[in-house]
mmCIF file of the N, C-alpha and C atoms, coordinates in Angstrom:
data_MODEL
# 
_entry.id   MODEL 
# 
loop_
_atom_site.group_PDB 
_atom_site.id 
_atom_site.type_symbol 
_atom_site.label_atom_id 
_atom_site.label_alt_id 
_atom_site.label_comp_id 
_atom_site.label_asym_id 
_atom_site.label_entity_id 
_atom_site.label_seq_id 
_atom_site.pdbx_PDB_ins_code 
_atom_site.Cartn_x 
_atom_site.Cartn_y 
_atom_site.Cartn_z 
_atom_site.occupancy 
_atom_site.B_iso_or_equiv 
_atom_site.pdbx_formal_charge 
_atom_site.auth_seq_id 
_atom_site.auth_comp_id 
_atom_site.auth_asym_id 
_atom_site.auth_atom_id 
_atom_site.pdbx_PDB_model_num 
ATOM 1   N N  . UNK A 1 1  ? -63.627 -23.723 -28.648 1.00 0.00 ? 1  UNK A N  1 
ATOM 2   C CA . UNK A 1 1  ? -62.189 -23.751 -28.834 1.00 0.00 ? 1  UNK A CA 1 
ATOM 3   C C  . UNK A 1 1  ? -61.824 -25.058 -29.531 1.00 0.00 ? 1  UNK A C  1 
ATOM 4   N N  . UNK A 1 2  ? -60.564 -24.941 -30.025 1.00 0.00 ? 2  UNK A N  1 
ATOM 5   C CA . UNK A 1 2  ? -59.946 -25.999 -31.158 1.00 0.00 ? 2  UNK A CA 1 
ATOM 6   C C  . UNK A 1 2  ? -59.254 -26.842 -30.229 1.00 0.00 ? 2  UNK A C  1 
ATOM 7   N N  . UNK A 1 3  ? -58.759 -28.359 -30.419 1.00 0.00 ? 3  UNK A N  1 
ATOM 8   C CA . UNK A 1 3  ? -57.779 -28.727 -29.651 1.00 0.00 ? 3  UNK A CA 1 
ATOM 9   C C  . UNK A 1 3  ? -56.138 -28.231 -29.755 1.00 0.00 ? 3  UNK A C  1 
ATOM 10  N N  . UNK A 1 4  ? -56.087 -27.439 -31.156 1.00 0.00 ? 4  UNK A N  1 
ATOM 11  C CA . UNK A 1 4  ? -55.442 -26.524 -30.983 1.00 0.00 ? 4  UNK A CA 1 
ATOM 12  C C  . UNK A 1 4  ? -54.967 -25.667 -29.705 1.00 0.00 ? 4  UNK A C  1 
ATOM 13  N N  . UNK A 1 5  ? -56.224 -24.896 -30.119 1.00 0.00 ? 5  UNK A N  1 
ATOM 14  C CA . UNK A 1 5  ? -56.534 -23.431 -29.087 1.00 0.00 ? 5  UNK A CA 1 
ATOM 15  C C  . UNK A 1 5  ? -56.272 -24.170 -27.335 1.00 0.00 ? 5  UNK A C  1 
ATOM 16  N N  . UNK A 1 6  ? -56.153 -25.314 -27.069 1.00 0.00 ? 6  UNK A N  1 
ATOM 17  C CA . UNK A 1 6  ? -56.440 -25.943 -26.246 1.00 0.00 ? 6  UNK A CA 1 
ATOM 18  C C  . UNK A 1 6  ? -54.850 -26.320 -25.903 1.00 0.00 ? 6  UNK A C  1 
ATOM 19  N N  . UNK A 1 7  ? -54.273 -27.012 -26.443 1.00 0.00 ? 7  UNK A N  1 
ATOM 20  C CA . UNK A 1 7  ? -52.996 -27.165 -26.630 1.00 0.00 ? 7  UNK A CA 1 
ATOM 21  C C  . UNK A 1 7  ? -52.024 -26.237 -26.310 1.00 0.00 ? 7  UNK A C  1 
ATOM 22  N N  . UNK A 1 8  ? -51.957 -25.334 -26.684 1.00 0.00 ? 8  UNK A N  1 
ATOM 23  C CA . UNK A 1 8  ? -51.605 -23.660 -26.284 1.00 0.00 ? 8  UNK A CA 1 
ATOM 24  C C  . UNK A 1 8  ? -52.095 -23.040 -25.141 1.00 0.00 ? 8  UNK A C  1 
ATOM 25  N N  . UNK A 1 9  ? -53.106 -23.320 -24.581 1.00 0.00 ? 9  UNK A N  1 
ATOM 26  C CA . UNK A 1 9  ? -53.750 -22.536 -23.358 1.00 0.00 ? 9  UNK A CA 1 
ATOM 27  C C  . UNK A 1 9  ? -53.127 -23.865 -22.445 1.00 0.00 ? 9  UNK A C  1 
ATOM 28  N N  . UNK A 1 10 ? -52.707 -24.868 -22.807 1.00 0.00 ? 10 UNK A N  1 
ATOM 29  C CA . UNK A 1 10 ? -52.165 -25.726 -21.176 1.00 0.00 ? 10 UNK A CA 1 
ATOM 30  C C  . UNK A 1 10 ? -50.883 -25.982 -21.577 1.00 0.00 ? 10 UNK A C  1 
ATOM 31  N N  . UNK A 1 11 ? -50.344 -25.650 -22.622 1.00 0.00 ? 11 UNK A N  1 
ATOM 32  C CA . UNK A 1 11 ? -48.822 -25.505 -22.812 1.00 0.00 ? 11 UNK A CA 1 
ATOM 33  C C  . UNK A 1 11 ? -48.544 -27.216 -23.063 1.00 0.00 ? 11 UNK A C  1 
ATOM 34  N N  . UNK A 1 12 ? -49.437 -28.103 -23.821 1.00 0.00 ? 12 UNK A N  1 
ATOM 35  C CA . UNK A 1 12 ? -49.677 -29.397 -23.790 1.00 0.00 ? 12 UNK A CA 1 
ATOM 36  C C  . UNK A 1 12 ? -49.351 -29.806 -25.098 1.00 0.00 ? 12 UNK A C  1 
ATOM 37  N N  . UNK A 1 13 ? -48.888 -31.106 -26.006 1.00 0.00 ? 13 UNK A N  1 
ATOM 38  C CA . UNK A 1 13 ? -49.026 -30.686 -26.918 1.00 0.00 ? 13 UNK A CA 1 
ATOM 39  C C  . UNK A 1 13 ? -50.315 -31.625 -27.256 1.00 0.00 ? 13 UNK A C  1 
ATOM 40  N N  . UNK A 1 14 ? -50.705 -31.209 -28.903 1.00 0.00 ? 14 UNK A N  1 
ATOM 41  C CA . UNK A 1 14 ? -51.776 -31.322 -29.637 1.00 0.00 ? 14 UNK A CA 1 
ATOM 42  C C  . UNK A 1 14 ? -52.404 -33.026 -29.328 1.00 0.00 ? 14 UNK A C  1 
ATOM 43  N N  . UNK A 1 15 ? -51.960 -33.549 -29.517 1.00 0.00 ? 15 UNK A N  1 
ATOM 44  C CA . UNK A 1 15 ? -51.922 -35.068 -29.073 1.00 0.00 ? 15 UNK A CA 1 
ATOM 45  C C  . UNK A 1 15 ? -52.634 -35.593 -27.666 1.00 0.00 ? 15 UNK A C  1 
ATOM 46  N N  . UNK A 1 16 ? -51.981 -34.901 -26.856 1.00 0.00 ? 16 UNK A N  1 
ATOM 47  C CA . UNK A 1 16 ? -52.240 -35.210 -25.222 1.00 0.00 ? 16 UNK A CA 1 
ATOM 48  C C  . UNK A 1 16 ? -53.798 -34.792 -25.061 1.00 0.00 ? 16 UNK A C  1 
ATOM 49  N N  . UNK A 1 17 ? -54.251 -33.403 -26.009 1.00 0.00 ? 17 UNK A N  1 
ATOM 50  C CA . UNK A 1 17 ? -55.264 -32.899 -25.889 1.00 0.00 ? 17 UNK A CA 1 
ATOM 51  C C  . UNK A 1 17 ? -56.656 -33.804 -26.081 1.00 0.00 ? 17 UNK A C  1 
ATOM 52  N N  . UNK A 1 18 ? -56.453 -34.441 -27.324 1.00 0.00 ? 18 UNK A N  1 
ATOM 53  C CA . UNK A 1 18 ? -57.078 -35.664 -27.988 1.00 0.00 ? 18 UNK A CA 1 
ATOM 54  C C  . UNK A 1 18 ? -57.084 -36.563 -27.408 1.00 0.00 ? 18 UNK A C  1 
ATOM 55  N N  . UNK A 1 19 ? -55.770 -37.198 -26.405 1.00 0.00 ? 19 UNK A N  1 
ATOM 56  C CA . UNK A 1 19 ? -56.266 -38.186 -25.667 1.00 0.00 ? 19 UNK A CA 1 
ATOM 57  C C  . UNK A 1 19 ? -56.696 -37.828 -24.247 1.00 0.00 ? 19 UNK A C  1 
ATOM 58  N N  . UNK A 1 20 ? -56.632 -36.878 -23.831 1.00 0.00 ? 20 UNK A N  1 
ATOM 59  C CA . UNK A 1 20 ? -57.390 -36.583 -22.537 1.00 0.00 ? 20 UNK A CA 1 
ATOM 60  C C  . UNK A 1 20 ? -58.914 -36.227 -22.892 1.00 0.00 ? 20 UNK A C  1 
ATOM 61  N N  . UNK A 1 21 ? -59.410 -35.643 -24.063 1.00 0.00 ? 21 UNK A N  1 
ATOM 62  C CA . UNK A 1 21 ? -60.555 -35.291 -24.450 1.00 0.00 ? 21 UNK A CA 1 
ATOM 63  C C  . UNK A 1 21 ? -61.053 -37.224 -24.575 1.00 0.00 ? 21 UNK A C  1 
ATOM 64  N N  . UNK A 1 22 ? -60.667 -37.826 -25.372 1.00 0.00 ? 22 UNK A N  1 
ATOM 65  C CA . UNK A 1 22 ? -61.107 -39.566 -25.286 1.00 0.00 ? 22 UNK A CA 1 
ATOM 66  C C  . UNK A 1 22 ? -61.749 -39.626 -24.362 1.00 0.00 ? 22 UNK A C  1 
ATOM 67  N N  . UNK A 1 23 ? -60.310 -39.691 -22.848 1.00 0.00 ? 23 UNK A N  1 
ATOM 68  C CA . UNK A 1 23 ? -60.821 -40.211 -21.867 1.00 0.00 ? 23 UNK A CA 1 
ATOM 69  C C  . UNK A 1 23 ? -61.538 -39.764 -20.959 1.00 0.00 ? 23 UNK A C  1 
ATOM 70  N N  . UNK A 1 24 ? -62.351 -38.468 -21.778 1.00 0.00 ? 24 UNK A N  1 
ATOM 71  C CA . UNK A 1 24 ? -62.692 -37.694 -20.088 1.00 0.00 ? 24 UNK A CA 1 
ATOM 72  C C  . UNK A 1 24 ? -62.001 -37.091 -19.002 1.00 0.00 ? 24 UNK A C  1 
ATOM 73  N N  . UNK A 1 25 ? -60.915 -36.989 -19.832 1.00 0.00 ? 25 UNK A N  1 
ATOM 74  C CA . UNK A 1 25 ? -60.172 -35.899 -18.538 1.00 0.00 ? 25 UNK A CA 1 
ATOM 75  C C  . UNK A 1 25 ? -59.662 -34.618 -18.632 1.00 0.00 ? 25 UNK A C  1 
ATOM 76  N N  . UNK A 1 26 ? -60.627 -34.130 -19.589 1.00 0.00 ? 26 UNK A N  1 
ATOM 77  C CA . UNK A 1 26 ? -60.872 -32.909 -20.135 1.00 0.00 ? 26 UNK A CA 1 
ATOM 78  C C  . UNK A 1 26 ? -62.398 -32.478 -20.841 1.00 0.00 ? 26 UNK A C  1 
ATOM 79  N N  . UNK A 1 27 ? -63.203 -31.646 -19.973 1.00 0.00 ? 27 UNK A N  1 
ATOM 80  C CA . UNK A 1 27 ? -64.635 -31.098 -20.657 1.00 0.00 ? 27 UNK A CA 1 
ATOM 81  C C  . UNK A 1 27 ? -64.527 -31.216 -22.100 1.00 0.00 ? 27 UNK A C  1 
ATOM 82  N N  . UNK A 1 28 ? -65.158 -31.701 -23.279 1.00 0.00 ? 28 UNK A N  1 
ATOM 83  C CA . UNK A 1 28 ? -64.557 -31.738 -24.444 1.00 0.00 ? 28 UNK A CA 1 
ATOM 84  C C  . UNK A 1 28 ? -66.232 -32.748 -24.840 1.00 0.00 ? 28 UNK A C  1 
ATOM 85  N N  . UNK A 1 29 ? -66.480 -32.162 -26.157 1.00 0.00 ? 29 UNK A N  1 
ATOM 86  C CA . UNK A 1 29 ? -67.752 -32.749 -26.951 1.00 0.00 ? 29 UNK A CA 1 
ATOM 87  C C  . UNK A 1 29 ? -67.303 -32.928 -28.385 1.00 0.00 ? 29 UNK A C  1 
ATOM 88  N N  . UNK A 1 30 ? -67.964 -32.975 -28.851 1.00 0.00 ? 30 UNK A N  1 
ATOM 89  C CA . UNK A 1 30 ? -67.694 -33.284 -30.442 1.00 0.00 ? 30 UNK A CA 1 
ATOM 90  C C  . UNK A 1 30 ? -68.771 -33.061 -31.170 1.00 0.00 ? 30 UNK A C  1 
ATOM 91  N N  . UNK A 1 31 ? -68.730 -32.569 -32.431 1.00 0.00 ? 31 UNK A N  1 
ATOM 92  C CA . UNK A 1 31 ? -69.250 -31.782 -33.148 1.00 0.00 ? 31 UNK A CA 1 
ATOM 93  C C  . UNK A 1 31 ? -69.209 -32.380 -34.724 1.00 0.00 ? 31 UNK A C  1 
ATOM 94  N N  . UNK A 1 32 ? -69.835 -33.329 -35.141 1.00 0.00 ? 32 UNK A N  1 
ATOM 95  C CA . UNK A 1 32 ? -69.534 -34.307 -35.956 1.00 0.00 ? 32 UNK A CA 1 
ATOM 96  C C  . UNK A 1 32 ? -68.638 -35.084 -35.699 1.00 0.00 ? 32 UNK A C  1 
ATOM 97  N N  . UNK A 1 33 ? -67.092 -34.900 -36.160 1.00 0.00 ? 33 UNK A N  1 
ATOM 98  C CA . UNK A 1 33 ? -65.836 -35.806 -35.455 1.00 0.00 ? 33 UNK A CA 1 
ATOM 99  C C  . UNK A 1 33 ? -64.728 -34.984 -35.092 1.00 0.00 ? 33 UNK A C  1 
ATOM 100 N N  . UNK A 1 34 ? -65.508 -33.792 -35.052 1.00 0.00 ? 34 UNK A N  1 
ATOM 101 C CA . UNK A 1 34 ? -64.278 -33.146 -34.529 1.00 0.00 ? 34 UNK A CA 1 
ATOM 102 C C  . UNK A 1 34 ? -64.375 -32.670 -32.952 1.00 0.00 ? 34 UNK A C  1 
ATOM 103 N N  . UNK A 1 35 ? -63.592 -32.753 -32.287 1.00 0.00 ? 35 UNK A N  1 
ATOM 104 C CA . UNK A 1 35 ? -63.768 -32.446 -30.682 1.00 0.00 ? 35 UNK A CA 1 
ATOM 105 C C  . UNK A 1 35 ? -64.006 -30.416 -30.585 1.00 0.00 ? 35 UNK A C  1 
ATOM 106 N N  . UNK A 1 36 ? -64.561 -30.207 -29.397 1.00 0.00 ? 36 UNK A N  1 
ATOM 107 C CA . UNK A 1 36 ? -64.691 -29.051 -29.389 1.00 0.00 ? 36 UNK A CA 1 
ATOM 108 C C  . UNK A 1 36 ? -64.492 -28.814 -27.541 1.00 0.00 ? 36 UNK A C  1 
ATOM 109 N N  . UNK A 1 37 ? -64.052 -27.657 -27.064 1.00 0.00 ? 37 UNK A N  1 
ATOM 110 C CA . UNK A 1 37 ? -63.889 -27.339 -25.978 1.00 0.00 ? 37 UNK A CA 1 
ATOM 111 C C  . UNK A 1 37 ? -64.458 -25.361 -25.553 1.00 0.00 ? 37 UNK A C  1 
ATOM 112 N N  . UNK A 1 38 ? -65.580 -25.794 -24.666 1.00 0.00 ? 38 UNK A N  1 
ATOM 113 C CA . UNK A 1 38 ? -66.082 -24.554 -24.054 1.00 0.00 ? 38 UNK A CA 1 
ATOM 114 C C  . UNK A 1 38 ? -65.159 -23.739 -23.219 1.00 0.00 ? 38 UNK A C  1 
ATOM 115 N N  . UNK A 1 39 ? -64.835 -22.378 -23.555 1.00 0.00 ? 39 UNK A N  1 
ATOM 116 C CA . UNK A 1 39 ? -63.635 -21.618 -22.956 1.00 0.00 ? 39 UNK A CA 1 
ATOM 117 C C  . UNK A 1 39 ? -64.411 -21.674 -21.150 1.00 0.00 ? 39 UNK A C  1 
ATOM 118 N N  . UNK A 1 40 ? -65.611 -21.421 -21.170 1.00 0.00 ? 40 UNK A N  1 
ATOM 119 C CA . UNK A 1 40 ? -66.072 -21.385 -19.511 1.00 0.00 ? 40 UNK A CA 1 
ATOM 120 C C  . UNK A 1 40 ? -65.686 -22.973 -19.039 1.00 0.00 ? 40 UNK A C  1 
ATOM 121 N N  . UNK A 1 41 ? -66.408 -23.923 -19.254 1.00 0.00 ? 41 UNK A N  1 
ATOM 122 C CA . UNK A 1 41 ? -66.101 -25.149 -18.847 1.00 0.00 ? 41 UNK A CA 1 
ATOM 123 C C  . UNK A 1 41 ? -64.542 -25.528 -18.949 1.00 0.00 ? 41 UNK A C  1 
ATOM 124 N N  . UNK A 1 42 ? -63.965 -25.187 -19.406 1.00 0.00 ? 42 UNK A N  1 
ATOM 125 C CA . UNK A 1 42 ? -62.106 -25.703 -19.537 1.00 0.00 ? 42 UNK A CA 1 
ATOM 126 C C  . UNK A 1 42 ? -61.636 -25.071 -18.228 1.00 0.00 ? 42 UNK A C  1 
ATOM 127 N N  . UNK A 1 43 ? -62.268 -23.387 -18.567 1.00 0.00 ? 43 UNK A N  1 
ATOM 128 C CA . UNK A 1 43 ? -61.654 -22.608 -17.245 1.00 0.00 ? 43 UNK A CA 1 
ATOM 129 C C  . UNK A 1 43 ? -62.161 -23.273 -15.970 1.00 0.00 ? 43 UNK A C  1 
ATOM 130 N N  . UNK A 1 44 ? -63.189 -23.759 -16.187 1.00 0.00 ? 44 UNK A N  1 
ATOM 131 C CA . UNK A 1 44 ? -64.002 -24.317 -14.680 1.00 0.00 ? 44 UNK A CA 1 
ATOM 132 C C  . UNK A 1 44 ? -63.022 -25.351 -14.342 1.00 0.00 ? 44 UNK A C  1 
ATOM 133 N N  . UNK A 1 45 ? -62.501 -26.258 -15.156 1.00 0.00 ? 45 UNK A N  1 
ATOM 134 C CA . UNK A 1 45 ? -61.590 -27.667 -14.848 1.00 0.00 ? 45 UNK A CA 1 
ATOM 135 C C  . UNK A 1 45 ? -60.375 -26.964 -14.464 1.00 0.00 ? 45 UNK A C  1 
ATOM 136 N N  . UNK A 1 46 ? -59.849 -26.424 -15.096 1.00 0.00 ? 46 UNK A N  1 
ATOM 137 C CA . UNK A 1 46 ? -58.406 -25.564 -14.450 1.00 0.00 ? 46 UNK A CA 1 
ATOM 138 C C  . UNK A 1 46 ? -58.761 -25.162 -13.295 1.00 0.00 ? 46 UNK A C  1 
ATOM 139 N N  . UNK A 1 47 ? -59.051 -24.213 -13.110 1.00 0.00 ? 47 UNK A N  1 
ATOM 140 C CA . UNK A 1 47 ? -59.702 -24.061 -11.409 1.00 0.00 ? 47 UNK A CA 1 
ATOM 141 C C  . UNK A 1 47 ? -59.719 -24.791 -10.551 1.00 0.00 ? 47 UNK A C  1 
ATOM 142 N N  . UNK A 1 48 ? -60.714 -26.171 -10.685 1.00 0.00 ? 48 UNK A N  1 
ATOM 143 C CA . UNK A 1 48 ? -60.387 -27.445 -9.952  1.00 0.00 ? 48 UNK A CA 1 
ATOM 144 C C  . UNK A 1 48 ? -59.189 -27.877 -10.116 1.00 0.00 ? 48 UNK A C  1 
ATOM 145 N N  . UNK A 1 49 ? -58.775 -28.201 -10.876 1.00 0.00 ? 49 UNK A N  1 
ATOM 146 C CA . UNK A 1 49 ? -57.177 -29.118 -11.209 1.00 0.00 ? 49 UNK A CA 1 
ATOM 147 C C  . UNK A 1 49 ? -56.123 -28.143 -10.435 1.00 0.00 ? 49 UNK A C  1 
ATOM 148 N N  . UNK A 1 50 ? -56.549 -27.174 -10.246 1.00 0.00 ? 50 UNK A N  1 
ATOM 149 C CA . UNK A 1 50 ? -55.622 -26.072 -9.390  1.00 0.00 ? 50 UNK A CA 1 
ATOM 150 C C  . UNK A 1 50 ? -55.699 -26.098 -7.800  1.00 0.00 ? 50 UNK A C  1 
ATOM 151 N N  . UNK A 1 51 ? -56.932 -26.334 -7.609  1.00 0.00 ? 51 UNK A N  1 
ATOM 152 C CA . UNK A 1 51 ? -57.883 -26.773 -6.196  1.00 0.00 ? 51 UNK A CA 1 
ATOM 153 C C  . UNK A 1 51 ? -56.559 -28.293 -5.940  1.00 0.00 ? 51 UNK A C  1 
ATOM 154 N N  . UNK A 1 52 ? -56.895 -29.189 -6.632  1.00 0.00 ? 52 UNK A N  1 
ATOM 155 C CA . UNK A 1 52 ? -56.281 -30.219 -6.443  1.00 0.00 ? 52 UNK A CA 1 
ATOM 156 C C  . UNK A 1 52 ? -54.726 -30.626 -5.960  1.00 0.00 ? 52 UNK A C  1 
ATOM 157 N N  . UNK A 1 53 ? -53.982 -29.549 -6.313  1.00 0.00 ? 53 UNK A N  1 
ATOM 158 C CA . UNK A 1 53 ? -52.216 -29.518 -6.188  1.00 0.00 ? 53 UNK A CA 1 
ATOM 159 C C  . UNK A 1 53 ? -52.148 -29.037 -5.040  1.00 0.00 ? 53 UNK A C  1 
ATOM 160 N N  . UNK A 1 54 ? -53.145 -28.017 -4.614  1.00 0.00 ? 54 UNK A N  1 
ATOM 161 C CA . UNK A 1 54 ? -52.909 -27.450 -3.248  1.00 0.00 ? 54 UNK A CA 1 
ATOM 162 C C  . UNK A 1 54 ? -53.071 -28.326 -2.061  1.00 0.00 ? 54 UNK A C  1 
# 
């Protein structure tokens, strides 16, 4: 997934995506220089981050 595609699936915008991908607070690799996000691993963090509010 794009940080796009990413942006849209947490209702976040494009920006926030990039800096949470920086800091590690989002599953997120990179692929020359562009960041990339695994649809299983994102879903796995939502899940937790959902775990967490409760």
């Amino acid at each position: 997934m794009t940080p796009e595609d990413v942006a849209l699936l947490l209702r976040i915008d494009r920006e926030t995506v990039y800096r949470m991908a920086r800091r590690g607070e989002l599953p997120a690799f990179k692929v020359s220089s562009r960041w990339r996000f695994l649809p299983s691993r994102l879903q796995r963090w939502m899940q937790e981050q959902e775990g967490q509010v409760r």
